[in-house]
LOTIDREN-863202 format. One record per residue: x, y, z of N, C-alpha, C in turn; residue number from 1; residue in three letters. Coordinates in nm, 2 decimals, padded with zeros to 4 digits. Layout:
<recs>
- n.px; n.py; n.pz; ca.px; ca.py; ca.pz; c.px; c.py; c.pz; pos; code
- X; Y; Z; X; Y; Z; X; Y; Z; NUM; ALA
...
</recs>
This chain:
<recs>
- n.px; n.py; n.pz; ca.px; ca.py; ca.pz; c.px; c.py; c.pz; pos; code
- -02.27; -00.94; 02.39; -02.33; -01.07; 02.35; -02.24; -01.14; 02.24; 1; UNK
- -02.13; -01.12; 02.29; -02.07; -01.22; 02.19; -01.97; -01.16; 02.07; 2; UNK
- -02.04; -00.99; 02.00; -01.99; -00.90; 01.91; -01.87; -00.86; 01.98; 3; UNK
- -01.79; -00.82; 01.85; -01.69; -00.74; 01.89; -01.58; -00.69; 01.79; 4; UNK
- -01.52; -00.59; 01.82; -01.44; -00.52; 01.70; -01.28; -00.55; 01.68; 5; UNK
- -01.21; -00.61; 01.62; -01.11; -00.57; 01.63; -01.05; -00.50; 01.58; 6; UNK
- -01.04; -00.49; 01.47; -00.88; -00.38; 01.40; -00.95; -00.32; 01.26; 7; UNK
- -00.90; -00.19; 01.27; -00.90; -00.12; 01.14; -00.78; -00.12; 01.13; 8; UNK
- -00.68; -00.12; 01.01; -00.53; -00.08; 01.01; -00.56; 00.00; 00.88; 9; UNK
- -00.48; 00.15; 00.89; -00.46; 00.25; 00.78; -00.32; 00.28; 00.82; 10; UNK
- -00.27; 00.28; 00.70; -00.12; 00.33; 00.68; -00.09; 00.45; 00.58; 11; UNK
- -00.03; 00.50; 00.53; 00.00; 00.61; 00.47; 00.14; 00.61; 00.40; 12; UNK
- 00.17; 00.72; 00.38; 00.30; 00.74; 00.26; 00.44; 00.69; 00.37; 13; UNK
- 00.53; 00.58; 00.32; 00.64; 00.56; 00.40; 00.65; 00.45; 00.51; 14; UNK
- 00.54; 00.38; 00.48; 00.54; 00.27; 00.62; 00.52; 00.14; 00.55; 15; UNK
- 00.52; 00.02; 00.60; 00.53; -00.10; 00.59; 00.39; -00.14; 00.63; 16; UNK
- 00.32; -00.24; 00.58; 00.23; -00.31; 00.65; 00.26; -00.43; 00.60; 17; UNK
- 00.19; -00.54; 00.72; 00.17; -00.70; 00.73; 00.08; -00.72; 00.75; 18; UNK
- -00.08; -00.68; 00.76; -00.16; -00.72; 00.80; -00.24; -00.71; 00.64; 19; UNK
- -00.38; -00.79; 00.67; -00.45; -00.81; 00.60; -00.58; -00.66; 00.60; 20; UNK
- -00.61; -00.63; 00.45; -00.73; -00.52; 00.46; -00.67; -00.41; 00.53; 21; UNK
- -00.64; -00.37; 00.45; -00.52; -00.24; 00.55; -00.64; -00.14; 00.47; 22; UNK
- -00.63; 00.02; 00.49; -00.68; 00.11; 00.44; -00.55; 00.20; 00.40; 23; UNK
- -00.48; 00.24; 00.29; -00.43; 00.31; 00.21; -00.47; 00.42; 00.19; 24; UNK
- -00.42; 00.55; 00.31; -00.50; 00.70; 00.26; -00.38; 00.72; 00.24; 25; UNK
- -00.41; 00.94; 00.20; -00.30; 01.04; 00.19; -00.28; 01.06; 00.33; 26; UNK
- -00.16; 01.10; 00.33; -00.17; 01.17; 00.47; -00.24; 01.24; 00.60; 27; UNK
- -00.32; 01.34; 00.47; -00.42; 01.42; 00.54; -00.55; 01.40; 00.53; 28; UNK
- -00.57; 01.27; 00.50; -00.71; 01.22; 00.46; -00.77; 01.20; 00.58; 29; UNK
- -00.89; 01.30; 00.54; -01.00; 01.30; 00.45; -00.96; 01.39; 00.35; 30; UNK
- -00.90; 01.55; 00.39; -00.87; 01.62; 00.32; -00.75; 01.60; 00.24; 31; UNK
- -00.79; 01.67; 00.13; -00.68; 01.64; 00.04; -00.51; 01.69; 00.08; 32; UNK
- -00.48; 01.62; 00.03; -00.30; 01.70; 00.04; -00.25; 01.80; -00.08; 33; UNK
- -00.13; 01.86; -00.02; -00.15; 01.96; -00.13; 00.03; 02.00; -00.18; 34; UNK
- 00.05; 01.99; -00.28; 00.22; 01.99; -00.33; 00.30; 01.89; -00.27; 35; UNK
- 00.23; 01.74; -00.26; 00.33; 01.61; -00.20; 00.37; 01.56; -00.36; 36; UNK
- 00.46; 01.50; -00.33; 00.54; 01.43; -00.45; 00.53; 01.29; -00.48; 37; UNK
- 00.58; 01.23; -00.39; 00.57; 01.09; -00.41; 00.53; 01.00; -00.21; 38; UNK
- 00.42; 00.94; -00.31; 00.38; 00.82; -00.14; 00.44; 00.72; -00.18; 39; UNK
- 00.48; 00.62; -00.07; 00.55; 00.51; -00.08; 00.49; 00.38; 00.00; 40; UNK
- 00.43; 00.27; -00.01; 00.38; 00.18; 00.10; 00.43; 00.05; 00.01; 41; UNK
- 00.53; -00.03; 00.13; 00.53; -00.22; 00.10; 00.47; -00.26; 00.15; 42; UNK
- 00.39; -00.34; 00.12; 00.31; -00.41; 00.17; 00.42; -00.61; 00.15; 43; UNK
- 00.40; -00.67; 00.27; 00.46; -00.77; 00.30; 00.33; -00.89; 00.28; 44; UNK
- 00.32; -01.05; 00.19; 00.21; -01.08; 00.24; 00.22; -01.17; 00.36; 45; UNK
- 00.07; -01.20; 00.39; 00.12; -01.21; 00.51; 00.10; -01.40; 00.52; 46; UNK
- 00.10; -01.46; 00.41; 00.10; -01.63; 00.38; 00.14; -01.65; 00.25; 47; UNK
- 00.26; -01.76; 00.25; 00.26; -01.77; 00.09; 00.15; -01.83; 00.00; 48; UNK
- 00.05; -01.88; 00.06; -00.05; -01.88; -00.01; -00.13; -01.75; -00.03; 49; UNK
- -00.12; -01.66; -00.04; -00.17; -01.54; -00.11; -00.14; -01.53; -00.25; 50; UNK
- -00.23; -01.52; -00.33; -00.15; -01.53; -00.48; -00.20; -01.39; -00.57; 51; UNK
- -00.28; -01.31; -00.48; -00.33; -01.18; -00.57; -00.38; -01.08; -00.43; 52; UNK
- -00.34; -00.96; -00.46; -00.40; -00.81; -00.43; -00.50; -00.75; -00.46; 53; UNK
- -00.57; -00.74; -00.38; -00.71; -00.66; -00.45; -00.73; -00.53; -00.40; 54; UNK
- -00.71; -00.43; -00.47; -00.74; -00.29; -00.45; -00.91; -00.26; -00.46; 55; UNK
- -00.93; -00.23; -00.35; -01.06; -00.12; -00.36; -01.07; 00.02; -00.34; 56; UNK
- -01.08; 00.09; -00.49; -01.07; 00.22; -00.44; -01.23; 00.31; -00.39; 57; UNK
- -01.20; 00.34; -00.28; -01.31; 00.38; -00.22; -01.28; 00.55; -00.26; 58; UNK
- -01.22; 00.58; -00.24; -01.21; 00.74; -00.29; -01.06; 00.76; -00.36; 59; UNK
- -01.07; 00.78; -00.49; -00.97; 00.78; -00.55; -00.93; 00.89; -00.63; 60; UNK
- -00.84; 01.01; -00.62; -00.91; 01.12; -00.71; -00.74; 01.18; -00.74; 61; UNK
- -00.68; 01.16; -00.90; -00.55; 01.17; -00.91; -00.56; 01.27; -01.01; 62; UNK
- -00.48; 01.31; -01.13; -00.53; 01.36; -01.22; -00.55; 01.28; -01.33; 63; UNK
- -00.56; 01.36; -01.41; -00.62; 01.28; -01.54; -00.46; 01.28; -01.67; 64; UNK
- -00.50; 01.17; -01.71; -00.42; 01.11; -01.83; -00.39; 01.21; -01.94; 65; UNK
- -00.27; 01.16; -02.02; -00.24; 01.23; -02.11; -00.39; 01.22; -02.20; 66; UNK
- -00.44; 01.37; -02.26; -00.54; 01.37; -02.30; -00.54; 01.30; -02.51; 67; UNK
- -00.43; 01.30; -02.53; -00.37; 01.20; -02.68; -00.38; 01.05; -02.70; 68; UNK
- -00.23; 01.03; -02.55; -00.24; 00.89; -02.54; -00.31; 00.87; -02.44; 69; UNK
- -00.35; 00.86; -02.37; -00.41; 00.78; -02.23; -00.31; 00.72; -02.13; 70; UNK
- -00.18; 00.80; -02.15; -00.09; 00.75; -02.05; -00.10; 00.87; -01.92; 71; UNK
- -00.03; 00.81; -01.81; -00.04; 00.87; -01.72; 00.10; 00.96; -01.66; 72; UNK
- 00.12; 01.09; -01.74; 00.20; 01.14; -01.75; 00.23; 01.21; -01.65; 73; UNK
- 00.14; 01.26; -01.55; 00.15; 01.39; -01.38; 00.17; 01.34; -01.33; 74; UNK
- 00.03; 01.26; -01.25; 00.03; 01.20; -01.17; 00.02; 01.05; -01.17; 75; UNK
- 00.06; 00.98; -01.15; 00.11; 00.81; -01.15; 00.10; 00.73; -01.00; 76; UNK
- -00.05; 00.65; -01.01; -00.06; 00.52; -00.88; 00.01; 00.42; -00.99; 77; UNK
- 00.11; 00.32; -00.89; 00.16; 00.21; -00.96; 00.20; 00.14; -00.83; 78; UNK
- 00.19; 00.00; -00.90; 00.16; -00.12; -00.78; 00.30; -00.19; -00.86; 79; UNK
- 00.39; -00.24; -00.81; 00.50; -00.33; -00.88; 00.60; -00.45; -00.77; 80; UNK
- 00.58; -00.54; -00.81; 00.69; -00.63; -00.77; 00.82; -00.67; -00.80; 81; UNK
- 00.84; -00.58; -00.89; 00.98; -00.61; -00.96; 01.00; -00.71; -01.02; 82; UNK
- 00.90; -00.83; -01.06; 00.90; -00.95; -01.12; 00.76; -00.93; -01.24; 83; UNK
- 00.67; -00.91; -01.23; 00.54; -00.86; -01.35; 00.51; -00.77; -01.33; 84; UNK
- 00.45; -00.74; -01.49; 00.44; -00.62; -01.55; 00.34; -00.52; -01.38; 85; UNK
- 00.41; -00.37; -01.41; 00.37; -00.32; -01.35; 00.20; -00.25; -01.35; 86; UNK
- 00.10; -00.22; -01.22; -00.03; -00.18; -01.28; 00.00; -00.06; -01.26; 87; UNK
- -00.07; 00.02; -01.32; -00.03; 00.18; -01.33; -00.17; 00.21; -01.38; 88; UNK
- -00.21; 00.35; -01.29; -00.33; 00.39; -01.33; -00.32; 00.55; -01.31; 89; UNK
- -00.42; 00.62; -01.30; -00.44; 00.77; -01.26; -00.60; 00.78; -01.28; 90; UNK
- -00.60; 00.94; -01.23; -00.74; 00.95; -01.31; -00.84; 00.95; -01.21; 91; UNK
- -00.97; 00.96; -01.18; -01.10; 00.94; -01.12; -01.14; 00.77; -01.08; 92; UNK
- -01.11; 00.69; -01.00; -01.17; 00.56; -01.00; -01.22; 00.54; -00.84; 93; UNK
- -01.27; 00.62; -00.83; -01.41; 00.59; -00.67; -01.50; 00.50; -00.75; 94; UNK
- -01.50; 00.38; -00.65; -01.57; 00.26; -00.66; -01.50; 00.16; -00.74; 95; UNK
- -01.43; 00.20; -00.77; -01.33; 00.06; -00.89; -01.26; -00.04; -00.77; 96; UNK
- -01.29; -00.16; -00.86; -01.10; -00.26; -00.81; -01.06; -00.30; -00.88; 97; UNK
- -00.94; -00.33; -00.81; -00.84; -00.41; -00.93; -00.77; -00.52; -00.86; 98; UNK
- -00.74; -00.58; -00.96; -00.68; -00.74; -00.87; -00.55; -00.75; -00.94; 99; UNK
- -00.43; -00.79; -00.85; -00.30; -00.81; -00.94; -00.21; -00.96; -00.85; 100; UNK
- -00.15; -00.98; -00.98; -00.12; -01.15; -00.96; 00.00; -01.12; -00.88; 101; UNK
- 00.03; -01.23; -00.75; 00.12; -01.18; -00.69; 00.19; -01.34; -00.67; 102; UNK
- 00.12; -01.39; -00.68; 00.20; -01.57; -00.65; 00.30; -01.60; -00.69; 103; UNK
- 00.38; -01.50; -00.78; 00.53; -01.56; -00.81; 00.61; -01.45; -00.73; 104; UNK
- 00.58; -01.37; -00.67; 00.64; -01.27; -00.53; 00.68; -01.29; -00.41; 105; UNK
- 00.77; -01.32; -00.37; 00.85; -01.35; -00.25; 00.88; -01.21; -00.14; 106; UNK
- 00.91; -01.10; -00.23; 00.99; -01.03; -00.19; 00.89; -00.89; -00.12; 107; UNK
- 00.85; -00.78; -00.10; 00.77; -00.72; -00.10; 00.71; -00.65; -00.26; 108; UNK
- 00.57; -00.58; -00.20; 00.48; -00.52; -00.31; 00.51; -00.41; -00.25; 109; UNK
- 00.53; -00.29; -00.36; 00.49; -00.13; -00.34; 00.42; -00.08; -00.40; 110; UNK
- 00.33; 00.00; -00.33; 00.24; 00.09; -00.40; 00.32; 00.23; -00.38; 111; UNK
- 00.32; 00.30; -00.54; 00.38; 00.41; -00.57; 00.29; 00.56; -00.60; 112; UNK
- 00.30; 00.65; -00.55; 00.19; 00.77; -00.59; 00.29; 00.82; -00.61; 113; UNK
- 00.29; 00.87; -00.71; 00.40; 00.98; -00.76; 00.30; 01.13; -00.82; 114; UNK
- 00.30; 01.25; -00.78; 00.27; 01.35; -00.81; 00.32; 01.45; -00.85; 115; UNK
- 00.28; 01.54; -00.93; 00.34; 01.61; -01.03; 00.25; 01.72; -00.94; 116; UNK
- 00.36; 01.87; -01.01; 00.34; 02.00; -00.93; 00.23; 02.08; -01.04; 117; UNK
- 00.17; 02.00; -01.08; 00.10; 02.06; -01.19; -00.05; 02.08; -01.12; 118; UNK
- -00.06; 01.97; -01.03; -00.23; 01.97; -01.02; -00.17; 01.96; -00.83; 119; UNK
- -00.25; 02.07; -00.80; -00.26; 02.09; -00.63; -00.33; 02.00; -00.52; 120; UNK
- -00.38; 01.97; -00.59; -00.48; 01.88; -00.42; -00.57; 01.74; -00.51; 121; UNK
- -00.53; 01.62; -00.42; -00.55; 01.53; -00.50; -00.58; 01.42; -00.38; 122; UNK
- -00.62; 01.31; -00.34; -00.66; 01.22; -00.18; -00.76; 01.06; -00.26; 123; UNK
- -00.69; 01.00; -00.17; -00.72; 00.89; -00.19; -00.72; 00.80; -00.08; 124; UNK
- -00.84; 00.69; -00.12; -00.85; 00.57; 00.03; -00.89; 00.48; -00.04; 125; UNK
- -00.73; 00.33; -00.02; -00.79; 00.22; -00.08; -00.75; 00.13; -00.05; 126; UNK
- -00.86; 00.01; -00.02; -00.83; -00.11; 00.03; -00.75; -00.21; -00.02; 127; UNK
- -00.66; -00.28; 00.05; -00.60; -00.37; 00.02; -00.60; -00.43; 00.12; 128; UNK
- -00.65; -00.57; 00.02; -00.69; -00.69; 00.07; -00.53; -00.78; -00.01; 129; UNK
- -00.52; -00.87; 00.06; -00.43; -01.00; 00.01; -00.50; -01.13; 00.00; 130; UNK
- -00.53; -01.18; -00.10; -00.60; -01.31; -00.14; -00.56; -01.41; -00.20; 131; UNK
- -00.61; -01.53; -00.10; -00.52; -01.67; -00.14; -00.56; -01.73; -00.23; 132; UNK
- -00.49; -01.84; -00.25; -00.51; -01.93; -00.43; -00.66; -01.94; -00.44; 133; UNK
- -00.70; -02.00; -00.30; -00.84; -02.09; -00.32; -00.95; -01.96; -00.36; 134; UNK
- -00.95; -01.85; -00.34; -01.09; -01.73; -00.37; -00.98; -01.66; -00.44; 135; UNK
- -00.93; -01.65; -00.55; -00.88; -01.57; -00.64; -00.96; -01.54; -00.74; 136; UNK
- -00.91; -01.41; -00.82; -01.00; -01.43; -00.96; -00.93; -01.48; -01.05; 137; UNK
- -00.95; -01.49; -01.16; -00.91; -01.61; -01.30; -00.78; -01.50; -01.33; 138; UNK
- -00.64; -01.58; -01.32; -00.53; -01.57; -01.33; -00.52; -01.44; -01.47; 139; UNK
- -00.44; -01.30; -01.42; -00.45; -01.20; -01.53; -00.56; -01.11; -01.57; 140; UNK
- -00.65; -01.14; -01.50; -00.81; -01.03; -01.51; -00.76; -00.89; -01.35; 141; UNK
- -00.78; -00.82; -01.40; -00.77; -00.68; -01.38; -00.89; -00.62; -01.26; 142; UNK
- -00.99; -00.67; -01.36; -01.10; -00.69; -01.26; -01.19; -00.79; -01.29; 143; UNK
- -01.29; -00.85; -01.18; -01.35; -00.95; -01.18; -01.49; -00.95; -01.08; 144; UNK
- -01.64; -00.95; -01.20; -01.73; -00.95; -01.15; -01.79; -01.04; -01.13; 145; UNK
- -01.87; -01.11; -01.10; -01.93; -01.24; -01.04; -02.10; -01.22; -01.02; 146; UNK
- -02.15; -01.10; -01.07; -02.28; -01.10; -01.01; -02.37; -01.09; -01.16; 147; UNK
- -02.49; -01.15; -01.13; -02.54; -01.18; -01.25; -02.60; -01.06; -01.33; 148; UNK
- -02.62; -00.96; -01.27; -02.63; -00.79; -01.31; -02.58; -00.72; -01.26; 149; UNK
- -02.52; -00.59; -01.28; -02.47; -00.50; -01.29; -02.39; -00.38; -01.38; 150; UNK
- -02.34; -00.31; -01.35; -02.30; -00.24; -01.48; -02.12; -00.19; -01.42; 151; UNK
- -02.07; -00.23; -01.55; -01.94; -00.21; -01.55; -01.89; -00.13; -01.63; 152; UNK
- -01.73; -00.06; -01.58; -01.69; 00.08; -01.59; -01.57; 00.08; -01.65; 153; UNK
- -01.51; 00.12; -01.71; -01.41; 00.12; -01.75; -01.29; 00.18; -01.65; 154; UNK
- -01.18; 00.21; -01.59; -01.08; 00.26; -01.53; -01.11; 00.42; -01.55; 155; UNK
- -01.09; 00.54; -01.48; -01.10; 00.65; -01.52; -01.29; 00.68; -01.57; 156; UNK
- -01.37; 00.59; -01.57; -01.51; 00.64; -01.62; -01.57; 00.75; -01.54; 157; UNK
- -01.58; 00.87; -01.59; -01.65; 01.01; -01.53; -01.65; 01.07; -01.61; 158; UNK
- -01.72; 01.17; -01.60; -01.78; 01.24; -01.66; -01.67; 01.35; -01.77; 159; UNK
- -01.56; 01.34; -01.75; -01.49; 01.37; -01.86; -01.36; 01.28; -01.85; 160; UNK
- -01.35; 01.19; -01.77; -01.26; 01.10; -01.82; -01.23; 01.06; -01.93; 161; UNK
- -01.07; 00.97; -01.93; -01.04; 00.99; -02.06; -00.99; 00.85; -02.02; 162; UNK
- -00.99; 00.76; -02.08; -00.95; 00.62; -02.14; -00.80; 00.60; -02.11; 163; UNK
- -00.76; 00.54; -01.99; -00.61; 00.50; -01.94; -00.56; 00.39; -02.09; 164; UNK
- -00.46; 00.44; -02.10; -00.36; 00.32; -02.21; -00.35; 00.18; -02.16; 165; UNK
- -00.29; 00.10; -02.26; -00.32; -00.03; -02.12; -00.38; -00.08; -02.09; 166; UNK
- -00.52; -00.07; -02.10; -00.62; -00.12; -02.03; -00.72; -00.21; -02.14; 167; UNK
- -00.65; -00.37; -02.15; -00.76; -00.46; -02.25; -00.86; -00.52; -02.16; 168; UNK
- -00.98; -00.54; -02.22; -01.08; -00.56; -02.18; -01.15; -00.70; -02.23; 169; UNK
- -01.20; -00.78; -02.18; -01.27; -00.88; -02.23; -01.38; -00.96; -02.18; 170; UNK
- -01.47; -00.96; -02.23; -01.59; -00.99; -02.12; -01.62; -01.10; -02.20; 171; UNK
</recs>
């Protein structure tokens, strides 16, 4: 009657994607992987009217931050264009997003997992979406809520999380 499905797209460590709403796992996801080093994905957009990335982490599970500074010394997600500052995170963030400005990018986006042999089994799945000028959020917000209630989290918020560096806040 009319319904119909078209495309899930999931990519993983080492491949390219061009499409829109891609899903971002580990290799062996659902299950975790175990002594990988580094994932690699560019993501290409796919109109130059896209001017931001939105990560949704639906299952995100890295290790945790230097417990002094809050940098992310093991294990390291990082998003970079080679032109602004890079996002870099770690840590616990199931259910988080993040939005990053891409409108001065021509060239490709990489998302970087880099893993340290310190912490064994670690898996993640996360959306990325590519978003044009006209439905973006307010140029340089990190994240961006819109609903008149709710409760918001800080990066890394769990139950023994620890506060990523980096991370200004302003509501």
């Amino acid at each position: 009657m009319g319904f119909g499905v078209c495309c899930v797209f999931t990519a993983t460590c080492d491949q390219d994607i061009y499409n829109n709403i891609t899903y971002f796992v580990n290799p062996h996801f659902p299950d975790p992987d175990i002594n990988m080093t580094e994932c690699r994905l560019k993501l290409k957009k796919i109109d130059e009217e896209i001017s931001q990335i939105r990560l949704d982490f639906i299952h995100f599970n890295l290790g945790q931050p230097n417990r002094l500074t809050g940098n992310c010394d093991d294990d390291v997600f990082t998003m970079t264009t080679g032109r602004s500052k890079d996002l870099v995170i770690c840590g616990l963030n199931n259910g988080q997003h993040l939005y990053f400005d891409v409108d001065d990018v021509d060239e490709s986006i990489t998302l970087i997992v880099n893993l340290s042999k310190k912490i064994t089994s670690r898996f993640w799945e996360v959306i990325v979406t590519q978003i044009p000028f006209s439905q973006r959020a307010p140029a340089g917000c990190l994240q961006y809520h819109t609903g008149k209630t709710g409760l918001i989290r800080t990066l890394n918020f769990a139950e023994n999380g620890r506060h990523l560096a980096n991370q200004d806040y302003n509501i």
